[in-house]
N, C-alpha and C positions, 0 to 999 in steps of 0.2 A: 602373863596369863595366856595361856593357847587352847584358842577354839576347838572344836570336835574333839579332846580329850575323853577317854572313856572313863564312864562311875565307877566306884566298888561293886556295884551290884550291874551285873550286865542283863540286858533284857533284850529280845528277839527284836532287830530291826525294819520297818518297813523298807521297800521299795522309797519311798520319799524320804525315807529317813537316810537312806544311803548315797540317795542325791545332794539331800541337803548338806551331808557331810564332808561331799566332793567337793573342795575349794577354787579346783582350778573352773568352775563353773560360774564361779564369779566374775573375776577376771572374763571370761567368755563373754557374761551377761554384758561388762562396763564394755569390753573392744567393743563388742556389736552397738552397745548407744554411740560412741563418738565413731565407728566406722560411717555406720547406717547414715549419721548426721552429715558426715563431712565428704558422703558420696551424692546424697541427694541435694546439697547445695552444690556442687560442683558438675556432674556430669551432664547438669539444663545447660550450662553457660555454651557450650559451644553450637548446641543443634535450636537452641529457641528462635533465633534472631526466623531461623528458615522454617522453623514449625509455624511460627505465628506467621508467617511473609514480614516483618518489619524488615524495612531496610535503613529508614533516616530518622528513628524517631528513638536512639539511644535513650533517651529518658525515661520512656514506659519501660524499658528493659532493665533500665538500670533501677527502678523502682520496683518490678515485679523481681529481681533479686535480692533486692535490700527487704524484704517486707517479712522474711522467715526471721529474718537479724531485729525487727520493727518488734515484731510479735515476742520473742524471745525477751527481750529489753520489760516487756510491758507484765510478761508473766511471770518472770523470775521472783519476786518477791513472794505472790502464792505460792511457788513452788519451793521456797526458803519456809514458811511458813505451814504446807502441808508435811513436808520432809520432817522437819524436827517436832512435831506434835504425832504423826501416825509413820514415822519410819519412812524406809526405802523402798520398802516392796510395792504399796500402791504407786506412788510416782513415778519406780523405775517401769513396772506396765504398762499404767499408759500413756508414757510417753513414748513405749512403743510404739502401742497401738495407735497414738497419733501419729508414725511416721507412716502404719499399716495405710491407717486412711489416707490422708495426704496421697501416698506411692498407689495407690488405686485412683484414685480422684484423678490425679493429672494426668494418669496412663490413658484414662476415657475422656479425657476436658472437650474435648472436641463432640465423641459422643452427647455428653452428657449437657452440649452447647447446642446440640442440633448442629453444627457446623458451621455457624456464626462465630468469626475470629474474632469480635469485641466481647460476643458473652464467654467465647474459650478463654482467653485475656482474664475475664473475670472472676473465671473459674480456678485457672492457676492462679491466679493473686489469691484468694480463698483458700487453696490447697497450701501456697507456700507459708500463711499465717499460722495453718493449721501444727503443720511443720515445725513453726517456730516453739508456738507454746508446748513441743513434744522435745525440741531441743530443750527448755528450759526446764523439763521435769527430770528427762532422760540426764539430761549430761549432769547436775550436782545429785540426781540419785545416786548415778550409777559410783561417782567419786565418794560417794560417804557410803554406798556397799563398801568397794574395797576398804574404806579408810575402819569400817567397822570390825569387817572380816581380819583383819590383816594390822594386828596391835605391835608385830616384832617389827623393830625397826628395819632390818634387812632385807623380809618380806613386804613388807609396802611399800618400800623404794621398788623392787621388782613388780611388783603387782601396777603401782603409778605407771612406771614408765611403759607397759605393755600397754597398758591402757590410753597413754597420752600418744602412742606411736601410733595406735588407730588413728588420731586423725591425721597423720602423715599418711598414711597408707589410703586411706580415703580419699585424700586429695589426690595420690600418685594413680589410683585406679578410676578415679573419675571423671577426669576431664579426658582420659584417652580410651573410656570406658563411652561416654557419648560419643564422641566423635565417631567409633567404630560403630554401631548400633544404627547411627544414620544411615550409614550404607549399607543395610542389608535389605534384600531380596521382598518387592514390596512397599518401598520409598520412606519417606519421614515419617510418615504417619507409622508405618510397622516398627520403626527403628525405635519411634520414640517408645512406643509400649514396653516394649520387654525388659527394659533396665528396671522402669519403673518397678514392674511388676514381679520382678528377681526381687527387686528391694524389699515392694510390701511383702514378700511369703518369706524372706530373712527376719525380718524385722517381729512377724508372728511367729517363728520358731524361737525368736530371743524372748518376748516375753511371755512364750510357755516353759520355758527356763525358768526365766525370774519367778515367773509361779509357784513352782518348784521347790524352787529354795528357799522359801517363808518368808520371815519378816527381820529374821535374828539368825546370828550362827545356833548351831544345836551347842548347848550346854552354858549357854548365857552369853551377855554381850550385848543385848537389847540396845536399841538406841533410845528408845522411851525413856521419859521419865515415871516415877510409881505412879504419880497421880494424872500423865498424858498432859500434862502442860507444856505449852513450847519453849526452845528457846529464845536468844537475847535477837530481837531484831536485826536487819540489814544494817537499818540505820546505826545503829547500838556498836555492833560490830564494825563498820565502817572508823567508828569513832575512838576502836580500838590504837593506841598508836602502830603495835606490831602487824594488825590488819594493814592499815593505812601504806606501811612500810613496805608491804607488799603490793600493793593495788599502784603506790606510784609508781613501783620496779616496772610492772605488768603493763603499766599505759605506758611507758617510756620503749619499752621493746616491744610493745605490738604496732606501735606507731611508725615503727620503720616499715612494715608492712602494709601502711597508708601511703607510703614514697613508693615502695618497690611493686609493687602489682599494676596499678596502671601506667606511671611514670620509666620503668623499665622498656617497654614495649617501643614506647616513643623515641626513646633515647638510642635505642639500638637502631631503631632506624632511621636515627637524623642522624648520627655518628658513623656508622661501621655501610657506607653506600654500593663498598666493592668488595663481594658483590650484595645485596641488598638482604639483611638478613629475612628470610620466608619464617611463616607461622610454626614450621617444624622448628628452627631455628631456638626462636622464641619461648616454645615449650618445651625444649630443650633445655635451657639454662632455666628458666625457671622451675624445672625439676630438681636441680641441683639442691635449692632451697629445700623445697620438701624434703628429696632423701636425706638430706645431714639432718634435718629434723626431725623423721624416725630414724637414724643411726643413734644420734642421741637420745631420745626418750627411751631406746632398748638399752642401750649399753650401759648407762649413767645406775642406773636399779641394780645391774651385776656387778657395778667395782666392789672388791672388801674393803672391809675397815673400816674405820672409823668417818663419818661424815662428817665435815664443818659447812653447815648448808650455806651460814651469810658468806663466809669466803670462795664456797663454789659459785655461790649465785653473784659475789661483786667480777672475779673476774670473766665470767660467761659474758654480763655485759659489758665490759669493756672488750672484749673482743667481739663482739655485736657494732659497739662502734665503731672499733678498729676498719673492720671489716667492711665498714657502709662510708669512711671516709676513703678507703681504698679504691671502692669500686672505680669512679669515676677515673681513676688512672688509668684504667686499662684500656680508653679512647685517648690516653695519648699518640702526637703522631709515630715516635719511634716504637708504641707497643700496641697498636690497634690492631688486636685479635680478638674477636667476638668471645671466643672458646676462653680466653684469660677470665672473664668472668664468673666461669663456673667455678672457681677456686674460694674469691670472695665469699660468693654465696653460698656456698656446703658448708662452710666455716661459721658462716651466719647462721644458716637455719639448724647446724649444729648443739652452735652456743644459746640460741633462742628457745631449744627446747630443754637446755638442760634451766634455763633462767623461769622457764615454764616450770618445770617436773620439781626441781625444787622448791619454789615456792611456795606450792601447790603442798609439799608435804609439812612445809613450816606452818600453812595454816592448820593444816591436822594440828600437827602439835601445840598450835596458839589452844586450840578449842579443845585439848585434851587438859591443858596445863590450867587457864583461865577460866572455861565455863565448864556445861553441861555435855555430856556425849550428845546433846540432843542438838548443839548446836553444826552438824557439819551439815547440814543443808544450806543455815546461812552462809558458810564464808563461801563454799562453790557455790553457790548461785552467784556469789559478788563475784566469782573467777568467772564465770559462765556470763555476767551482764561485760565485763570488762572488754572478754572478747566477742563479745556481741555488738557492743559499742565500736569498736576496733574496726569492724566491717561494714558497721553503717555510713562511718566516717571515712572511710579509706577511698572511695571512687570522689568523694566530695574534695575533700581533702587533697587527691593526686591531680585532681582535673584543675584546681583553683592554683597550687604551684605549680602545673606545669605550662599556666597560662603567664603567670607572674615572675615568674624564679625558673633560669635554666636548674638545670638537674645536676650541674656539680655543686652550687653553693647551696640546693636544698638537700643533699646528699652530707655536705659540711656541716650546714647548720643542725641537722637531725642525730651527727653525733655527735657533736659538741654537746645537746640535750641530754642524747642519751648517756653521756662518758660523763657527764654532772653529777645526773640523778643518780646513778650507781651508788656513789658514796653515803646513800641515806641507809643502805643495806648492813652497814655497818654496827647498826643500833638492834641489827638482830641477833648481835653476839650474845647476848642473854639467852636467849632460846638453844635449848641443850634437846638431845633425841629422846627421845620417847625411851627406848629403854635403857638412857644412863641416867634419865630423873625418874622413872619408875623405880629402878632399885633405891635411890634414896627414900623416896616414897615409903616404901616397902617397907625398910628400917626402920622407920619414925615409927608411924602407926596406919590403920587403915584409913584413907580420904573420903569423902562424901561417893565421890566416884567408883570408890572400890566396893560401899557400901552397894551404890545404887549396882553395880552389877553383879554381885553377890546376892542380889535381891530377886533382879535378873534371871538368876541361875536356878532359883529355888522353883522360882514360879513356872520354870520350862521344862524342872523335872519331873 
């Protein structure tokens, strides 16, 4: 079935109606949620410590960025919950609009403190919560637009991955998006404004977008059900084993990202002393990560053919492992070259993202095949709490191994973990694409599903 198809009978279309029918507008909507998201967690990290004056009290810092990840964790569940009872369109707005506030709020924190550092302090802890519960609306909206819009299998592989590359891209323009903004003409205080404030006036042109483009594609497709009742709970779905099958994949390769974010840092500079790897240095190789993980999320949507998603997604993670029991060699004494490591890591955040993008579309298909359309707000919001989870854990997590456990046996032990659980991915060989079990479908007779959006259809002509 393909959305914006024209009737028999043609009739004069509006201006809104020609938007709505504009698809790559969705995809637009979802980049800007996971861009917006994964630039306004990222581009505080380098100029706060100097916004705020902190200099020895890592902790409030490390808490005033953990708190959008805090918030997120806590609202996901209403946002699983308003998504499949009232659609996409109110959640994906305002969780805009939550990013709008937020991106204004912290741009004036200071203002808006009288210029008291402890009530600014409290003002960003506020804005980034604010943040969180807009991550939580924004990001499993914007994945059940596309996942609604976008039924052919070869189109929402492409539509996923554009969308999951946002947050590569996010994170690649963020942390060197503050850093520059600091130094402009004016001091910290001018620097920090203007990201901010780019972001909230993006952030309201995406969700005048979303506006735009109603609540359903034009010509049916609704995610409601007739009678607006929602779908199967978090819990419900959790409980699924194909969910489940996927949420251990997803804790298992986000968790390497609890070793490599703070424990990387350190290790390069106890290892590699000549000469002493610098801050450019540093986020340098850790860029490596990010771009293979939008290399992947783009590319992996345009291969043809035929997809086998659990045989993509088992060996992505094993070379996730591969790749994180590798690392630590490159500080051996005949090959200590700093720059060796950027090989591991592209390779990593490569295969990390296709272990993401994939996933990610088997749940679609779990919740096309097993429940309701109504349920794709719950299973992203379970992707959306998993790596929410991922980041709360990850400063905890990196600081407590790398106080306990040098960094090559916690580098060891975490693929050995990871190259385990891979093989549970194998039970998702039942799960066939969305359109080689639609045409079975089809054959048989029409399903409740087919009904309900043939019902859909009538009521939006």
């Amino acid at each position: 079935m393909k959305y914006g198809t024209a009737t028999s009978q043609q009739r004069p279309r509006s201006i809104r109606d020609r938007i709505r029918a504009f698809r790559p507008l969705v995809q637009v909507v979802a980049f800007l949620s996971l861009f917006l998201s994964c630039v306004l967690a990222s581009f505080i990290v380098p100029i706060v410590p100097e916004y705020l004056r902190v200099n020895d009290t890592e902790i409030q810092i490390g808490v005033l960025l953990a708190a959008n990840s805090f918030a997120t964790i806590v609202a996901n569940p209403v946002a699983a919950f308003v998504i499949d009872r009232h659609g996409y369109q109110i959640p994906v707005v305002g969780g805009l609009l939550l990013y709008a506030a937020a991106a204004f709020v912290s741009a004036f924190a200071k203002e808006i403190a009288s210029h008291d550092l402890t009530k600014t302090y409290v003002v960003l802890f506020v804005a980034r919560g604010v943040q969180g519960v807009g991550d939580a609306f924004a990001f499993a909206a914007g994945l059940a637009m596309v996942a609604v819009w976008y039924t052919n299998e070869d189109a929402r592989a492409k539509a996923m991955g554009n969308t999951f590359a946002a947050a590569g891209i996010g994170l690649v323009v963020g942390y060197p998006f503050g850093g520059a903004f600091s130094a402009v003409p004016g001091g910290i205080d001018a620097g920090w404004k203007w990201p901010f404030i780019m972001t909230g006036l993006i952030s309201l042109g995406a969700a005048l977008i979303a506006l735009l483009l109603g609540s359903s594609p034009p010509g049916g497709g609704g995610e409601r059900t007739s009678n607006g009742s929602s779908g199967p709970s978090m819990f419900r779905l959790l409980c699924d084993p194909y969910v489940a099958v996927c949420c251990l994949s997803l804790v298992s390769t986000y968790s390497s990202l609890g070793l490599i974010e703070p424990l990387l840092p350190l290790w390069m500079k106890a290892k590699f002393r000549r000469p002493t790897p610098t801050t450019y240095d540093v986020g340098l190789i850790l860029l490596a990560l990010t771009v293979g993980f939008t290399i992947g999320s783009f590319v992996y949507g345009r291969i043809p053919g035929e997809r086998c998603y659990w045989l993509n997604a088992l060996v992505s993670q094993i070379v996730v492992a591969a790749c994180l029991a590798l690392l630590p060699l490159v500080a051996l004494p005949n090959s200590r070259n700093l720059y060796y490591a950027i090989i591991p890591l592209f390779f990593m955040g490569l295969c990390f993202a296709l272990v993401d993008l994939v996933l990610s579309l088997v749940l679609g298909i779990v919740v096309e095949k097993r429940y309701a359309y109504t349920s794709y707000g719950g299973v992203y919001a379970i992707v959306s709490t998993v790596f929410a989870v991922s980041f709360v854990i990850s400063p905890i997590c990196g600081t407590t191994v790398a106080k306990y456990v040098n960094f090559n046996w916690a580098a060891w032990g975490l693929a050995i973990f990871i190259f385990s659980t891979s093989f549970v991915l194998v039970l998702l060989r039942g799960m066939k694409g969305g359109a080689e079990e639609g045409a079975e479908e089809a054959a048989v007779e029409p399903t409740e599903k087919t009904k309900l959006l043939a019902g859909s259809a009538e009521s939006s002509a």
